[in-house]
C-alpha positions as CSV (number, residue, x, y, z in Angstrom):
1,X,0.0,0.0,0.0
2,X,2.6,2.4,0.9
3,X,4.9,1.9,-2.5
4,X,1.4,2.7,-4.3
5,X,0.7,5.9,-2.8
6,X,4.7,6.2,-3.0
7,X,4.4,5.8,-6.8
8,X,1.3,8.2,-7.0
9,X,3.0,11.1,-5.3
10,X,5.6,11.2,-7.5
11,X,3.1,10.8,-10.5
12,X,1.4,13.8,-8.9
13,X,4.7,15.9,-8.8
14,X,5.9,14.3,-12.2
15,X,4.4,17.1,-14.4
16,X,6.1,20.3,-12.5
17,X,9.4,18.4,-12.2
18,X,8.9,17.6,-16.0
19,X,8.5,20.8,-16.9
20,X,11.3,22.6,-15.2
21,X,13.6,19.8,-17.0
22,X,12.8,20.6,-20.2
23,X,12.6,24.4,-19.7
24,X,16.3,24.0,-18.4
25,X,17.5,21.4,-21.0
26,X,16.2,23.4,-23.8
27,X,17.1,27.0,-22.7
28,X,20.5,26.9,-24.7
29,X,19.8,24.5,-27.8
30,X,20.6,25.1,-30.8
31,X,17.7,25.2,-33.6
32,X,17.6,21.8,-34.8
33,X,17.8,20.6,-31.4
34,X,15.1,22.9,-30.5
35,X,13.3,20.7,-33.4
36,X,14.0,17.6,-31.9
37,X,13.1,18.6,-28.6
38,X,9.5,19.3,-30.4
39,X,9.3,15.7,-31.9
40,X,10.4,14.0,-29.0
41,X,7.9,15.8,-26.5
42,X,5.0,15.6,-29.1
43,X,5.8,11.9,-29.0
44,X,6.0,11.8,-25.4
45,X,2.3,12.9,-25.2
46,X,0.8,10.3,-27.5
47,X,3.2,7.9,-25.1
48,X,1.4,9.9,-22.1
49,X,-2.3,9.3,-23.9
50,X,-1.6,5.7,-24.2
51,X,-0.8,5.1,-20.5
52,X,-4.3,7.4,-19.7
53,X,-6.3,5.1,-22.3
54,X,-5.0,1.6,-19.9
55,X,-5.5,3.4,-16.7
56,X,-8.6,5.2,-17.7
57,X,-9.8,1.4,-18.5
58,X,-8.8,-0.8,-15.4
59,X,-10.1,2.2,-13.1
60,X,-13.8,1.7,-15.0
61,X,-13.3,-1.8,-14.7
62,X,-12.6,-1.3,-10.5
63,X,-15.4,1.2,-10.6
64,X,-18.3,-0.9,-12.1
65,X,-16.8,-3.9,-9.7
66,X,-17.6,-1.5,-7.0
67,X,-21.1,-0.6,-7.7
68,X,-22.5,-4.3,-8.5
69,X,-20.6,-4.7,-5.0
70,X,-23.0,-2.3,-3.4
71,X,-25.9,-3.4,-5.0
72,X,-26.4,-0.9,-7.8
73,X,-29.0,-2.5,-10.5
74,X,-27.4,-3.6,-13.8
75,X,-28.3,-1.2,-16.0
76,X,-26.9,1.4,-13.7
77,X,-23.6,0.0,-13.4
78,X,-20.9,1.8,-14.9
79,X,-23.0,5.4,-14.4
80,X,-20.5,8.1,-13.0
81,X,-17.4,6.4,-14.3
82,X,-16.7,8.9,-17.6
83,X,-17.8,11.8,-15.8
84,X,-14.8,11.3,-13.1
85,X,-12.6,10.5,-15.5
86,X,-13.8,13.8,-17.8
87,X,-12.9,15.6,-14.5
88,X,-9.3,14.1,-14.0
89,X,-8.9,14.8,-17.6
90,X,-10.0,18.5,-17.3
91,X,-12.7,18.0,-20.2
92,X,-16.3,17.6,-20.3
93,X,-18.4,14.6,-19.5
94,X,-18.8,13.6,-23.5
95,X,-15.5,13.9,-23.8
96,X,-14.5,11.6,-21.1
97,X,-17.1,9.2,-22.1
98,X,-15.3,9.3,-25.5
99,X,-12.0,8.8,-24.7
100,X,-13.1,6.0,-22.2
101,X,-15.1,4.1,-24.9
102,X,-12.4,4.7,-27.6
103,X,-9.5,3.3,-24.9
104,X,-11.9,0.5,-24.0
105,X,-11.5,-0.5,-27.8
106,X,-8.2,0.0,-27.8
107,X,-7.2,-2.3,-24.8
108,X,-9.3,-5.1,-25.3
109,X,-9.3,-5.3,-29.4
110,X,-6.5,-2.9,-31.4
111,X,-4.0,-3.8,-29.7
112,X,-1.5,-2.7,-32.7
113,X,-3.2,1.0,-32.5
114,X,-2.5,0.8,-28.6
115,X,1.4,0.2,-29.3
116,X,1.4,2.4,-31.8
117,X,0.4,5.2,-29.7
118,X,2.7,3.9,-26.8
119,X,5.8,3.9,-29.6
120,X,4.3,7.9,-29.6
121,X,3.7,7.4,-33.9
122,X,-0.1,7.9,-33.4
123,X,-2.0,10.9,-31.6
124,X,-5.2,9.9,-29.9
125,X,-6.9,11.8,-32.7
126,X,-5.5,9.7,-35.2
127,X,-6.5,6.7,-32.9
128,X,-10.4,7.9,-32.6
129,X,-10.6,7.8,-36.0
130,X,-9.5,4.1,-36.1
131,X,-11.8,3.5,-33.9
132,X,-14.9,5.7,-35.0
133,X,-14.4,3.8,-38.4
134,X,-14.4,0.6,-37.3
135,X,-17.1,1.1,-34.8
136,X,-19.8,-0.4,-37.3
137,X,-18.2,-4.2,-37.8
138,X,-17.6,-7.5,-36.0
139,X,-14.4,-7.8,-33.3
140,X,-13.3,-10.1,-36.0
141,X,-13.2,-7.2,-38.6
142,X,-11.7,-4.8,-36.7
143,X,-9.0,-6.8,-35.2
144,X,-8.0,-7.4,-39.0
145,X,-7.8,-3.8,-39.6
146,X,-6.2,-2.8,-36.9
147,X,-3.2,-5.3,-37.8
148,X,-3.5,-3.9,-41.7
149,X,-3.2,-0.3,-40.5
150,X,-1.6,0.1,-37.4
151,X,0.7,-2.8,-37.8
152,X,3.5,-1.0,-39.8
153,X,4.8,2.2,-37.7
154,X,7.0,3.1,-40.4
155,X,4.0,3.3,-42.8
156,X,1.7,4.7,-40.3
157,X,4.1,7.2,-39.3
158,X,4.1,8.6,-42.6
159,X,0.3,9.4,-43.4
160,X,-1.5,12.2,-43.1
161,X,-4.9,12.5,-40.8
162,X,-6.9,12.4,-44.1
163,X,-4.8,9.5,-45.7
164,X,-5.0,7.7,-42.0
165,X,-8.7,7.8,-42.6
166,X,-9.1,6.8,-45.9
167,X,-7.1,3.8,-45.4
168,X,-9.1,2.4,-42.7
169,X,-12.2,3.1,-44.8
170,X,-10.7,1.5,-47.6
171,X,-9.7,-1.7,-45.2
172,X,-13.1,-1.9,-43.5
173,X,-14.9,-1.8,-46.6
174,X,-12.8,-4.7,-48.0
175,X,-13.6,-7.1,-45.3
176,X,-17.5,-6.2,-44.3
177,X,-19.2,-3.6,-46.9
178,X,-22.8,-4.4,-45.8
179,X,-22.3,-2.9,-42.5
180,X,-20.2,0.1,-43.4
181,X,-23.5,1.2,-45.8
182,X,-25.9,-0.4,-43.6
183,X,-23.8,3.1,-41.2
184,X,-23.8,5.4,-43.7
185,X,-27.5,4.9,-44.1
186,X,-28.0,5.5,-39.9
187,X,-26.0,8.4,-40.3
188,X,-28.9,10.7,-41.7
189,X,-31.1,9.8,-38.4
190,X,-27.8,12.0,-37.0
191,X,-28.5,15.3,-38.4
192,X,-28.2,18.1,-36.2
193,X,-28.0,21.8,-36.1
194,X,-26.0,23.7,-33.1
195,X,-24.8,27.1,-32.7
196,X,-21.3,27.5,-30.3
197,X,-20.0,31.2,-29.2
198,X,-17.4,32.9,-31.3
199,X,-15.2,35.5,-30.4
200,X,-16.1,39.0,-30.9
201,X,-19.4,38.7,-30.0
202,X,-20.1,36.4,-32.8
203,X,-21.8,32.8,-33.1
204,X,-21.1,30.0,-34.9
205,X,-23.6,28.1,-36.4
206,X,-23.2,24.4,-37.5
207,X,-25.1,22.2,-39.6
208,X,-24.5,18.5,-39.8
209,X,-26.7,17.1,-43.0
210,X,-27.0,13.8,-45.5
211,X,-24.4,15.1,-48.4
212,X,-27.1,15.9,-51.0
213,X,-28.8,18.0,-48.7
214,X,-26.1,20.2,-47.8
215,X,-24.4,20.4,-51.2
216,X,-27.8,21.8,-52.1
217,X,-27.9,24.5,-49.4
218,X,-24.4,25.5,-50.2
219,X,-25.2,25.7,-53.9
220,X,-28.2,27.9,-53.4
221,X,-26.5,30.6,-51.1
222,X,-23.7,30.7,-53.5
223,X,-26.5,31.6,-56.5
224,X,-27.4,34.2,-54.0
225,X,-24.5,35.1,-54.1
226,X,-23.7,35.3,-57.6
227,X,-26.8,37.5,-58.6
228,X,-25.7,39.9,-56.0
229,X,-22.3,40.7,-57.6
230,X,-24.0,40.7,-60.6
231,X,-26.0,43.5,-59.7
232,X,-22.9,45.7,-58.1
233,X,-23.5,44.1,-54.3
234,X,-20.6,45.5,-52.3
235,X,-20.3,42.7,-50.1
236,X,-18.6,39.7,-50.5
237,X,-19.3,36.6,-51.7
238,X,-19.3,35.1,-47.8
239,X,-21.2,38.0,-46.5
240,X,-23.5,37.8,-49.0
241,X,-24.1,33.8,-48.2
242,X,-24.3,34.3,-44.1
243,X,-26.9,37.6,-44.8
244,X,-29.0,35.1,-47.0
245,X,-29.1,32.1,-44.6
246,X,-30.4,34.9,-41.7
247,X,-33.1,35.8,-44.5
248,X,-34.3,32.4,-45.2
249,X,-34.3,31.0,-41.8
250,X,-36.4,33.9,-39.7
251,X,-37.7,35.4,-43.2
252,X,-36.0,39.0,-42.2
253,X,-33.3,41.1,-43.4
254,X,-29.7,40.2,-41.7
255,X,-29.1,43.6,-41.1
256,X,-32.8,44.4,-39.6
257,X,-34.6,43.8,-36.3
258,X,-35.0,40.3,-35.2
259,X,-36.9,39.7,-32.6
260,X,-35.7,37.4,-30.4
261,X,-35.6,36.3,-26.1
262,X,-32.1,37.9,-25.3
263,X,-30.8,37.1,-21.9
264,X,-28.5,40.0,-20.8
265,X,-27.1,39.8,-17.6
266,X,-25.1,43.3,-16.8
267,X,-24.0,45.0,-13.5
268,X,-26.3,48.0,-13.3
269,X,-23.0,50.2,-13.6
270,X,-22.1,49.1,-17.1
271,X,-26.1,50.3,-17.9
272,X,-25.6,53.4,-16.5
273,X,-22.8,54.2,-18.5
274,X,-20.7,54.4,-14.9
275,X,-18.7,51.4,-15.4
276,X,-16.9,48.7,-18.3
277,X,-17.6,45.6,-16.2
278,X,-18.8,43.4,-19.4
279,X,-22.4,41.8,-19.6
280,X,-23.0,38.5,-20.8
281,X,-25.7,37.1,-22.8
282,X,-27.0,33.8,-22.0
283,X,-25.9,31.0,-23.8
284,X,-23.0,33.0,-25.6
285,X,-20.8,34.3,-23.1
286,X,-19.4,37.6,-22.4
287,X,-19.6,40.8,-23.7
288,X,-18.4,44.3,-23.9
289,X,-20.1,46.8,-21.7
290,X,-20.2,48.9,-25.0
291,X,-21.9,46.2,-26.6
292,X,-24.5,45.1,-23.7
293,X,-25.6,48.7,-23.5
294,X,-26.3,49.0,-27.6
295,X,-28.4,45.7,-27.3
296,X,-30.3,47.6,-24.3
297,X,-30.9,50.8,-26.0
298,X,-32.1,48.2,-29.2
299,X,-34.6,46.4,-27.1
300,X,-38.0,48.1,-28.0
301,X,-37.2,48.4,-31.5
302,X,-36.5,44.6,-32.3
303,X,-39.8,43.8,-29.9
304,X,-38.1,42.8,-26.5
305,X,-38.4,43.7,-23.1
306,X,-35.8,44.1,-20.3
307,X,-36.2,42.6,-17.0
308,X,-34.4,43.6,-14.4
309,X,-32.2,41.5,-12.1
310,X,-30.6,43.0,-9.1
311,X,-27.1,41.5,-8.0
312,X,-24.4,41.9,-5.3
313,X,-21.6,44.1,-5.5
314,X,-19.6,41.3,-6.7
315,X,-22.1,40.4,-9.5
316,X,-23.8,37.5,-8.5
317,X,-27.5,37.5,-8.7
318,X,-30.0,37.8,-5.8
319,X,-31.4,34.7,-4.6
320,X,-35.2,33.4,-5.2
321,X,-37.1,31.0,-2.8
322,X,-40.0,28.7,-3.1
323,X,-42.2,26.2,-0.9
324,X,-42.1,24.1,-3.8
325,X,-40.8,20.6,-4.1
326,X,-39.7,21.4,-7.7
327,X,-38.4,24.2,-9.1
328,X,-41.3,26.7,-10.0
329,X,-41.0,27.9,-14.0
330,X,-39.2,31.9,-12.7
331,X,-36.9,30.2,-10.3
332,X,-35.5,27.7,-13.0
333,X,-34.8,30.5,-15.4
334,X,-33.4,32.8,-12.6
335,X,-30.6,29.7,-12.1
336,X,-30.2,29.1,-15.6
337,X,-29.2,32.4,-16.2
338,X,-26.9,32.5,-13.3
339,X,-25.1,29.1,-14.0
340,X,-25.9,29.4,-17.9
341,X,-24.1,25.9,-18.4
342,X,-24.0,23.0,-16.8
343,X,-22.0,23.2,-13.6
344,X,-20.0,20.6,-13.8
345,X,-16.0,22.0,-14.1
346,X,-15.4,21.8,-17.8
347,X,-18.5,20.3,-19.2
348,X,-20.1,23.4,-20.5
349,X,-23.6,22.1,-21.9
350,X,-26.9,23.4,-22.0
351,X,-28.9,23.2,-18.7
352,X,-31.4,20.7,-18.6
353,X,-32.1,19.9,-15.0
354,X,-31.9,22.4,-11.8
355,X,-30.8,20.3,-9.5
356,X,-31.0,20.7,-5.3
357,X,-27.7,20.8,-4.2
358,X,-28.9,19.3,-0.8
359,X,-31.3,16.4,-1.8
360,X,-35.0,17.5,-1.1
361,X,-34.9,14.0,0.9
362,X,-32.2,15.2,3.1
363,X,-34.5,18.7,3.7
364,X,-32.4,20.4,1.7
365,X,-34.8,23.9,0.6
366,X,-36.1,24.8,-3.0
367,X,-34.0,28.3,-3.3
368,X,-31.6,29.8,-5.4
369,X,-28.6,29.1,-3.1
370,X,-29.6,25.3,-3.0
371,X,-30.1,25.5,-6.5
372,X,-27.8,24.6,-9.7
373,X,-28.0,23.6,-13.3
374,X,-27.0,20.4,-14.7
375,X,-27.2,19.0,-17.9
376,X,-29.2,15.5,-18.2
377,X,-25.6,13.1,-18.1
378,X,-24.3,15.0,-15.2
379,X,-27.8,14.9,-12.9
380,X,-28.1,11.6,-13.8
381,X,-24.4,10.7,-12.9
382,X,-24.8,12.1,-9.7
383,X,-27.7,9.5,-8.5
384,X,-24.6,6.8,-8.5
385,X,-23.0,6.1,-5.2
386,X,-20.3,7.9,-3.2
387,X,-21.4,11.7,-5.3
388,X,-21.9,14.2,-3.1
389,X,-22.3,18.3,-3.1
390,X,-22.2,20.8,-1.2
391,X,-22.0,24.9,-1.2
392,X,-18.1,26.5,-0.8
393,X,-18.2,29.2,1.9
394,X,-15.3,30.6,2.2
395,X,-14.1,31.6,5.5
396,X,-15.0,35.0,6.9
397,X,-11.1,35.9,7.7
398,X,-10.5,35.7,4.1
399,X,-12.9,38.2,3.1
400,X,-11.7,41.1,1.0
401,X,-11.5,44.2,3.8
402,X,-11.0,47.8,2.8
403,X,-7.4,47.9,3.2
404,X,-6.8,44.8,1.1
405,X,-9.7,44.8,-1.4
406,X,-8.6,42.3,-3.6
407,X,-8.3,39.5,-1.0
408,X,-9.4,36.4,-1.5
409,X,-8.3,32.9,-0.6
410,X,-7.8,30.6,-3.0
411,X,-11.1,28.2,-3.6
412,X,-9.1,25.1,-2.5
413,X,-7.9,26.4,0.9
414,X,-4.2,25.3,0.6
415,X,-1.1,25.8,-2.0
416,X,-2.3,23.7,-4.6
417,X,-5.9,25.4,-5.0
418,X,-7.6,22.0,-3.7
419,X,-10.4,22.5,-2.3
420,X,-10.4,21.2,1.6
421,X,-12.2,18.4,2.7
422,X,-15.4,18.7,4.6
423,X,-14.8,20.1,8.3
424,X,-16.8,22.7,10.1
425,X,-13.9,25.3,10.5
426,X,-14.0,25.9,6.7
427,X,-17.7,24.9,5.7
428,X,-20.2,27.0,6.2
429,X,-23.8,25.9,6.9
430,X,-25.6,29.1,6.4
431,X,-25.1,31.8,3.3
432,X,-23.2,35.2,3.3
433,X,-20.3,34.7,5.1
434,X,-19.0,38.1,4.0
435,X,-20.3,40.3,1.2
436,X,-20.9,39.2,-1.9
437,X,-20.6,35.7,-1.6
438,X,-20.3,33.9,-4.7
439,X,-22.4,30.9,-5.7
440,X,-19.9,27.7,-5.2
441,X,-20.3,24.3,-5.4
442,X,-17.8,21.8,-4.6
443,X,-18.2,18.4,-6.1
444,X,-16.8,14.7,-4.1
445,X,-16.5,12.2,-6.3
446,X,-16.5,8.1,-5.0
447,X,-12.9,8.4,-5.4
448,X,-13.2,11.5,-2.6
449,X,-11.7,13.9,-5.4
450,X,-13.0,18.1,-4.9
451,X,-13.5,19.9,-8.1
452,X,-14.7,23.4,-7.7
453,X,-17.5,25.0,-9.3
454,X,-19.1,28.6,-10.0
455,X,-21.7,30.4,-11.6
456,X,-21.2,31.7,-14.8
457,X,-22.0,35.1,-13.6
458,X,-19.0,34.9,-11.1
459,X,-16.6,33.2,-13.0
């Protein structure tokens, strides 16, 4: 027991140590060196990725061993096991549940892609694609493929991302067509449309469609296109296409009114012109006070209305209570646009579930401050044994004071920003321990990990 946790605080130290190394080593190379350092350390993290896709496995394998020990029912088994991994990893839940089913592959059936990434010749991108293109046949098929791709590092070292790909169509389709167009049939049930925020203030808006029907939506915006330079249109041929796809979707003029609900979220300075704190619209993310304020002053002419939310000095919003057992319609929406994503650290989905921090069963009350929002995989992963939550207070001696304003402990409590385990000198029970206290959560995981998380609005 003690050479494990031996070998785990080293692991633990391994990446600062690492790093000062290197930063040493290659403070004085010359520039092919430099070059060389590059390759090796690039190949050092697919070696790195390889190790996280065999650990990431046997821990699932301990976990799910765990829960059928305790009784959980089969098909709950396994529930909560990519979301702590998604955490360890720093990414968010469908991520972790990626990598976990893509290194589950990879252990128990490519074995050649496996060595191929511990030999550091293959990125774990390069490896999801063997994966996700294999994903449609028989362990027999894909065990063949994997020896026909990843079997020759030289050759595999060699290829391109694209050429990678095509070559393990080209293989799968060899040795099992009928599923691989029995897939690209499915595929259409898959279409999807999602808008993600862009920077400056801009959105990006994605389409994922069966090939005819997005070669035909591409081909009519650029006709649009086309008869607008025709006619002396100033704009260009990619404006043109973006101010037609606004015009066909809500049937009004890009450049005109559109009416639509806007969530802006400001401190009442930056709307009285008094401050630059920025706002941040819901769902998108933040913006310039500049910015927030135009889309105020906008509001009756494109047919909204403003509703106004007060907030603490330090920004967070006020808090709403109910008798309710269930959040009531206004309270939801109030923690929605608090949180505005999920509040899991690094998962960053749409809300669909306001959750009680304290279970209702353990008395815990139907108010903002006991409130947060989760998407559907995280609520759901919390239900499996050994999660807990609970509101951060921080401790009233690390309050910012008036001769040291910008105080403020760090959310884990010691020198690594950790947060500290549960003990009643540095949990609070009840709210406001000093002014402005922001809305934290800090999530245990089985494993008795803290990960720390804020609103949106005070992050």
């Amino acid at each position: 027991m003690n050479d494990t946790r031996d070998v785990a605080v080293r692991l633990d130290d391994a990446p600062v140590r690492l790093a000062e190394s290197v930063q040493a080593a290659t403070r004085h190379l010359a520039q092919g060196d430099l070059i060389d350092a590059l390759r090796t350390l690039e190949d050092l993290k697919n070696v790195a990725t390889a190790v996280q896709a065999v650990a990431a496995v046997n821990f699932a394998r301990h976990q799910r061993a765990e829960q059928i020990r305790r009784g959980v029912p089969a098909e709950r088994v396994g529930r909560g096991v990519a979301e702590q991994i998604a955490l360890a990893r720093r990414e968010s839940p469908h991520r972790g549940a990626i990598f976990l089913g893509v290194a589950s592959m990879l252990v128990a059936e490519m074995p050649f892609t496996l060595d191929a990434m511990a030999a550091g010749v293959l990125t774990e991108h390069r490896a999801q694609i063997l994966v996700h293109e294999t994903s449609c046949v028989s362990r027999e098929v894909r065990v063949e493929v994997d020896h026909a791709v990843a079997g020759d590092l030289v050759r595999l070292s060699r290829l391109g991302t694209r050429r990678l790909a095509d070559l393990v169509r080209v293989e799968t389709y060899r040795r099992d067509p009928a599923s691989v167009v029995a897939r690209i049939g499915h595929a259409a049930s898959e279409r999807f449309v999602a808008g993600r925020p862009a920077p400056d203030c801009m959105t990006r808006l994605t389409a994922l469609l069966p090939v005819a029907q997005g070669v035909a939506v591409l081909a009519a915006l650029r006709r649009a296109a086309t008869t607008a330079h025709a006619t002396g249109d100033p704009r260009t041929q990619e404006q043109v296409m973006a101010d037609e796809l606004v015009v066909r979707v809500t049937g009004r003029a890009a450049t005109g009114a559109v009416p639509v609900a806007l969530h802006l979220v400001m401190p009442v300075d930056t709307l009285l012109n008094a401050g630059d704190q920025p706002g941040r619209v819901h769902g998108h993310g933040p913006i310039p006070a500049e910015i927030a304020r135009r889309l105020v002053v906008a509001a009756p002419a494109v047919e909204s209305w403003v509703r106004k939310l007060y907030a603490t000095p330090k920004g967070g919003l006020v808090a709403m209570e109910s008798g309710s057992r269930f959040f009531p319609d206004g309270l939801a929406e109030f923690i929605s646009l608090r949180d505005e994503f999920c509040r899991t650290p690094y998962c960053d989905a749409a809300i669909r579930h306001i959750d009680h921090i304290i279970p209702a069963a353990d008395d815990g009350p139907t108010d903002a401050a006991n409130g947060q929002g989760l998407c559907e995989r995280c609520n759901h992963a919390r239900q499996a044994p050994g999660w807990t939550a609970r509101r951060f207070l921080r401790r009233i001696e690390d309050a910012p004071t008036a001769a040291d304003p910008d105080r403020s402990a760090p959310p884990g409590g010691d020198e690594h920003g950790h947060p500290p385990t549960a003990r009643s000198d540095t949990w609070g029970d009840a709210m406001g321990t000093w002014l402005g206290d922001p809305h934290e959560v800090v999530i245990t995981t089985p494993t008795g990990h803290h990960h720390l998380s804020a609103a949106s609005s005070l992050s």
